[in-house]
N, C-alpha and C positions, 0 to 999 in steps of 0.2 A: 256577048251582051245580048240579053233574050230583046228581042222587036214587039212592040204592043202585037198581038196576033198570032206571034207565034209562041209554040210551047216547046221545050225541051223533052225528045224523048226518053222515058221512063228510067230512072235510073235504078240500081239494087244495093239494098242497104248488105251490111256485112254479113250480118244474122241469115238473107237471101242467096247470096252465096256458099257461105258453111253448109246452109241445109242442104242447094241443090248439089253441095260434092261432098257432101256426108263425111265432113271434118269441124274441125274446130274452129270457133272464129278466130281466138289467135294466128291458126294458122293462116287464115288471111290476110289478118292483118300483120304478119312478118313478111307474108310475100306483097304487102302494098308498102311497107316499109323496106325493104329490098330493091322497092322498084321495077320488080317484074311483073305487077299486076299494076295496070296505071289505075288511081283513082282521085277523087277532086272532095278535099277537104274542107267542109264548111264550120266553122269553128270547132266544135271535137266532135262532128260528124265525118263519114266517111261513105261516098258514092258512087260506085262503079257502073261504067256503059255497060249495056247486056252485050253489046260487039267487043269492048274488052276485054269479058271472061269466054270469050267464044274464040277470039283472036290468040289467049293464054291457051285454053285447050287446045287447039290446031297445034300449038307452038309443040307443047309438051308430047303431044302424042306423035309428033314427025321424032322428039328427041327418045321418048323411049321404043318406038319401035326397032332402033337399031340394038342389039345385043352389047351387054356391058363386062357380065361377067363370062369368062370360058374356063373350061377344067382341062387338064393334059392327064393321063395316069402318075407322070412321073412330080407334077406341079401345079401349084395353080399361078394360073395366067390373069390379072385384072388390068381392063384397059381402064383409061382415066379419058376423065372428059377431055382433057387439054388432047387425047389420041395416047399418050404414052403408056407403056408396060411398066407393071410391076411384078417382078415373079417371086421376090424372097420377103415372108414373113414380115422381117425386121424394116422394108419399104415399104408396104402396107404402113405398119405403125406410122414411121417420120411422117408419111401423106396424112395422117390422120393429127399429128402433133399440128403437123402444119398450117392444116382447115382450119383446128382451134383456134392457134396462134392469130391467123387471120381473121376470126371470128370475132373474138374478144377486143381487137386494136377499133374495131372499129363503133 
């Protein structure tokens, strides 16, 4: 609850965000819909703290600095977030049925 006196630090609309990471606002607004961007919705507006998209950067840059995909001569190797290997084609695919599947239920 804002105090006579004081103000709320400056908040960024979506349109602010898209621009400063040179995407789409959808895609902001799936990752504030996702819940991994926290923002504060005032009737079908949408406001995010400049320390929340600063907080989601750190997040992301710690997750993709570690390497995802690796090649062998004889295979390819994909790890999965969860940590796990997939090395044949056809588990590729089911991983991808499966994203869907969960995509859609929800």
């Amino acid at each position: 609850m804002i105090q006579m006196g004081e103000l709320p630090e400056k908040r960024l609309r979506i349109a602010d965000v898209a621009t400063a990471w040179d995407c789409s606002h959808q895609h902001v607004r799936n990752l504030i819909k996702r819940g991994e961007l926290p923002a504060i919705r005032i009737g079908s507006l949408f406001r995010i703290r400049p320390d929340d998209v600063v907080a989601y950067e750190n997040r992301e840059k710690c997750q993709t600095d570690q390497p995802r995909l690796t090649a062998s001569q004889s295979e390819t190797v994909i790890s999965t977030p969860s940590g796990g290997i997939l090395s044949e084609a056809r588990d590729v695919f089911r991983l991808g049925q499966k994203i869907g599947q969960q995509q859609h239920a929800r």
